[in-house]
C-alpha positions as CSV (number, residue, x, y, z in Angstrom):
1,X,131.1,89.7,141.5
2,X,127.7,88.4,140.4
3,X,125.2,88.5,143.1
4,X,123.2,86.0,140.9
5,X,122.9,82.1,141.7
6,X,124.9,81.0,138.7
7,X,121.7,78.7,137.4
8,X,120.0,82.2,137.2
9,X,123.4,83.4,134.9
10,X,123.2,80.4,132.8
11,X,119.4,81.1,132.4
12,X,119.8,84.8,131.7
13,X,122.2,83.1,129.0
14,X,119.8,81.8,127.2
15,X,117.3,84.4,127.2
16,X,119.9,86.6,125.3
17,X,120.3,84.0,123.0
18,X,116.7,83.7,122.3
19,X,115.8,87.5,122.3
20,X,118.7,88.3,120.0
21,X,119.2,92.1,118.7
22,X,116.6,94.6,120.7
23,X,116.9,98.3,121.2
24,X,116.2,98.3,124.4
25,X,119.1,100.7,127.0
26,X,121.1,97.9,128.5
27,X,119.7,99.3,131.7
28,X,116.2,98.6,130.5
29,X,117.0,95.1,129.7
30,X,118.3,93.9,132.5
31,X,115.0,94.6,134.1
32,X,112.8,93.1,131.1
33,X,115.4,89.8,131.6
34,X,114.2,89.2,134.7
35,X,111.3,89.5,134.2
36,X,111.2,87.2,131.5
37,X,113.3,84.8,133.8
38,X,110.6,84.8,136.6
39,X,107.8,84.5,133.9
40,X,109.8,81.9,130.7
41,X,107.1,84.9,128.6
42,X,108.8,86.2,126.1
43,X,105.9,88.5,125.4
44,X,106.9,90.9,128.3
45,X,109.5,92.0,125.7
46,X,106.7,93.8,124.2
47,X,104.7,95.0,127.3
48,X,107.1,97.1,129.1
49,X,106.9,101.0,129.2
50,X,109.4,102.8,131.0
51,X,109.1,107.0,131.7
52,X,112.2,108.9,130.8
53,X,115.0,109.0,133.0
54,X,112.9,106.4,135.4
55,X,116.1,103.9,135.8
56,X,118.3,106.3,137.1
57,X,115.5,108.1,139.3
58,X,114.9,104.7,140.6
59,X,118.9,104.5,141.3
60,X,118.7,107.3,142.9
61,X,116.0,106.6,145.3
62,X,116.8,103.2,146.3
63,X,120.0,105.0,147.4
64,X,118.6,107.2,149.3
65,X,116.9,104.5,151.2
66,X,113.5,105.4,150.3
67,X,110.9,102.9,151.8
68,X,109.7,100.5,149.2
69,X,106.0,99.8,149.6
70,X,104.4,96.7,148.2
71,X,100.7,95.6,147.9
72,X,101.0,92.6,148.8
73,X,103.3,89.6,150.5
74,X,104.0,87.7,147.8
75,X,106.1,90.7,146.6
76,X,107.5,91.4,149.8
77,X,108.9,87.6,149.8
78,X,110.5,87.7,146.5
79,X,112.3,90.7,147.4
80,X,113.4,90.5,150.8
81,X,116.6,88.3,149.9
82,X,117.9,91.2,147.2
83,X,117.5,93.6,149.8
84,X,119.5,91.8,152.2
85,X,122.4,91.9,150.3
86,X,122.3,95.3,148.5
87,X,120.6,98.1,150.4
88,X,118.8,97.4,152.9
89,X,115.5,99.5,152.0
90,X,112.6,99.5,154.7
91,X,110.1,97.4,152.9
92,X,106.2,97.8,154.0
93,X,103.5,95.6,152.8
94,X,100.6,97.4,152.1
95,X,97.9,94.8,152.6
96,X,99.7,94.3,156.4
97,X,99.0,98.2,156.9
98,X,95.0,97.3,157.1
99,X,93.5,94.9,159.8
100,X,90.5,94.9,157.9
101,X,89.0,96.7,154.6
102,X,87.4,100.1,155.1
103,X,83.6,100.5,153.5
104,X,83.7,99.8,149.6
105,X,87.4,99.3,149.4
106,X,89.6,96.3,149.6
107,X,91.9,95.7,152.1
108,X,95.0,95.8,150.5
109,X,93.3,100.1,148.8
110,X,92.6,100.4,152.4
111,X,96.4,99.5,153.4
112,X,98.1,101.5,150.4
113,X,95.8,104.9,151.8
114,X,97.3,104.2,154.9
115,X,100.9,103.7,153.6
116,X,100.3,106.7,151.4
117,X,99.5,109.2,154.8
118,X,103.1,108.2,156.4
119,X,105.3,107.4,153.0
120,X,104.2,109.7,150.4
121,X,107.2,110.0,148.7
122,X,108.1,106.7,148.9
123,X,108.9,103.9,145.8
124,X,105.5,102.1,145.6
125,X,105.0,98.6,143.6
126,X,101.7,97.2,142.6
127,X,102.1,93.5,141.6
128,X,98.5,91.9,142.5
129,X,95.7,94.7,143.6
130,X,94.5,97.0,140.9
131,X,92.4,98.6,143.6
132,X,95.1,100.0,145.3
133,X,96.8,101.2,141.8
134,X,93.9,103.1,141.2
135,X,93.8,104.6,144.6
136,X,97.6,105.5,144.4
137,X,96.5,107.4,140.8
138,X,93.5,109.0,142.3
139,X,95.8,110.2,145.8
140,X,98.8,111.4,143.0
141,X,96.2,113.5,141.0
142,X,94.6,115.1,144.1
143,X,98.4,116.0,145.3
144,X,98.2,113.6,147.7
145,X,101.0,111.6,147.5
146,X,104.2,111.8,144.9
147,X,106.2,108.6,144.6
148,X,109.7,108.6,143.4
149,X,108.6,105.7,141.6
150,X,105.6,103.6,141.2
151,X,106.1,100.3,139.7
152,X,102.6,99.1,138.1
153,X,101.9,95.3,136.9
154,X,98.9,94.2,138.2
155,X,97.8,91.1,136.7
156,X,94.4,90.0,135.8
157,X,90.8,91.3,134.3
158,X,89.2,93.2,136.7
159,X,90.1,96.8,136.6
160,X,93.5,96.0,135.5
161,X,93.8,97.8,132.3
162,X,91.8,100.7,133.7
163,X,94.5,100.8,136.5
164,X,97.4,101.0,134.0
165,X,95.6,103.7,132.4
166,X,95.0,105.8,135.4
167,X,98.9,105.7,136.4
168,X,100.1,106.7,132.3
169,X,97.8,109.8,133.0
170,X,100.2,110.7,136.0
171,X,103.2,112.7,135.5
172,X,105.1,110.6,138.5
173,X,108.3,108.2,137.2
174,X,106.9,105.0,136.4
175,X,107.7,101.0,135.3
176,X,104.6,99.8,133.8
177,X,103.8,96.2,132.4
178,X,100.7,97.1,130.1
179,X,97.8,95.3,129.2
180,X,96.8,91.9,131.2
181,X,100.1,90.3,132.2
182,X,102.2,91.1,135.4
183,X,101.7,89.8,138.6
184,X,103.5,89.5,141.9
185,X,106.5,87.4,140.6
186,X,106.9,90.2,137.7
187,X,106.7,93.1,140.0
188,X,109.4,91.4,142.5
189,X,111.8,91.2,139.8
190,X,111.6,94.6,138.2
191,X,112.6,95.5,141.7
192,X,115.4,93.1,142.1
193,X,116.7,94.1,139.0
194,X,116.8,98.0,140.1
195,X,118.3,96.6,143.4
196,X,121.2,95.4,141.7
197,X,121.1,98.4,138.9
198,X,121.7,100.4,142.2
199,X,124.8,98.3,143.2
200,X,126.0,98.4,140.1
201,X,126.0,102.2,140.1
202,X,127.1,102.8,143.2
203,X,130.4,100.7,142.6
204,X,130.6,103.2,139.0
205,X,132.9,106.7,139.3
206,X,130.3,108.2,137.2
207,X,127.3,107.9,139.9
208,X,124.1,109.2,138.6
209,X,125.0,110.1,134.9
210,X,122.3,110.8,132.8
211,X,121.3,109.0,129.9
212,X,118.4,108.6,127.7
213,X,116.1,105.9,129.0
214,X,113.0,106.3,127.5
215,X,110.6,103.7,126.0
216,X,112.1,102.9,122.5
């Protein structure tokens, strides 16, 4: 049974229509749909790069229970009904983790270092702050910290790009959104999406399989 509203299936509807043929995984899609959904930009068809194996990896971890860690509450809001009702993942919002910005940082950079020192292996999801992108690059580099997954659409003109860049350098499994576009909305349903990927593949007898899911 769907876990969707049945507006959002009548809407996802017409977003095959309109998309047509792709060669996109089906796996990969469904994360791209929603985002188009949450967005009605098409363009996103175009702007998503996904690391090999990175859907089932993700599978995997939200499985596991890993802690999801968001930069900031507009994330944590979107997702916090998925999570409910599939797997009840320990969601922290970074910018919460900071009463107040350390010198030359932001707070929500200040509130990722700290989530980095007690989650470093956790699934991290940058929707808003490209400050605390580049300091989860710069703490994966320096061996810091290695995510399971890091989810990376910031959206904007300040550093964003440069942010994108920094994570494509890192060897860790990764969602990005390139270029300008992204945002809180988009980041909250590439993880909805993998939320219900997970349920999905938890109901399957073939748990886990591997298949190619690199960026076509």
């Amino acid at each position: 049974m769907s876990k969707n509203h049945p507006i959002v299936e009548e809407s996802f509807a017409i977003i095959d229509q309109e998309v047509g043929e792709h060669h996109y995984p089906e796996k990969q899609y469904q994360v791209i749909r929603r985002a188009i959904h949450a967005t009605a930009d098409f363009e996103f068809l175009d702007l998503f790069y996904f690391s090999d194996q990175v859907i089932e990896i993700a599978i995997k971890a939200i499985l596991e229970k890993t802690p999801i860690i968001v930069d900031v509450g507009m994330v944590k809001q979107s997702i916090q009904g998925m999570i409910k009702k599939t797997s009840n993942n320990p969601v922290i919002c970074a910018i919460e983790e900071a009463e107040k910005a350390a010198p030359n940082q932001t707070r929500t950079e200040t509130g990722l270092l700290n989530c980095l020192e007690k989650y470093p292996n956790g699934i991290y999801a940058i929707g808003n702050a490209p400050t605390a992108l580049l300091a989860l690059c710069h703490s994966i580099k320096n061996g810091q910290a290695q995510p399971q997954l890091v989810i990376g659409a910031p959206v904007g003109f300040v550093s964003v790009i440069e942010s994108k860049e920094a994570l494509a350098t890192t060897n860790v499994p990764q969602i990005r959104v390139e270029g300008r576009k992204g945002g809180s909305a988009v980041t909250g349903s590439i993880i909805n999406a993998l939320l219900l990927l997970s349920q999905e593949e938890m109901r399957s007898p073939h748990c886990f399989t591997k298949g190619g899911e690199g960026k076509i």
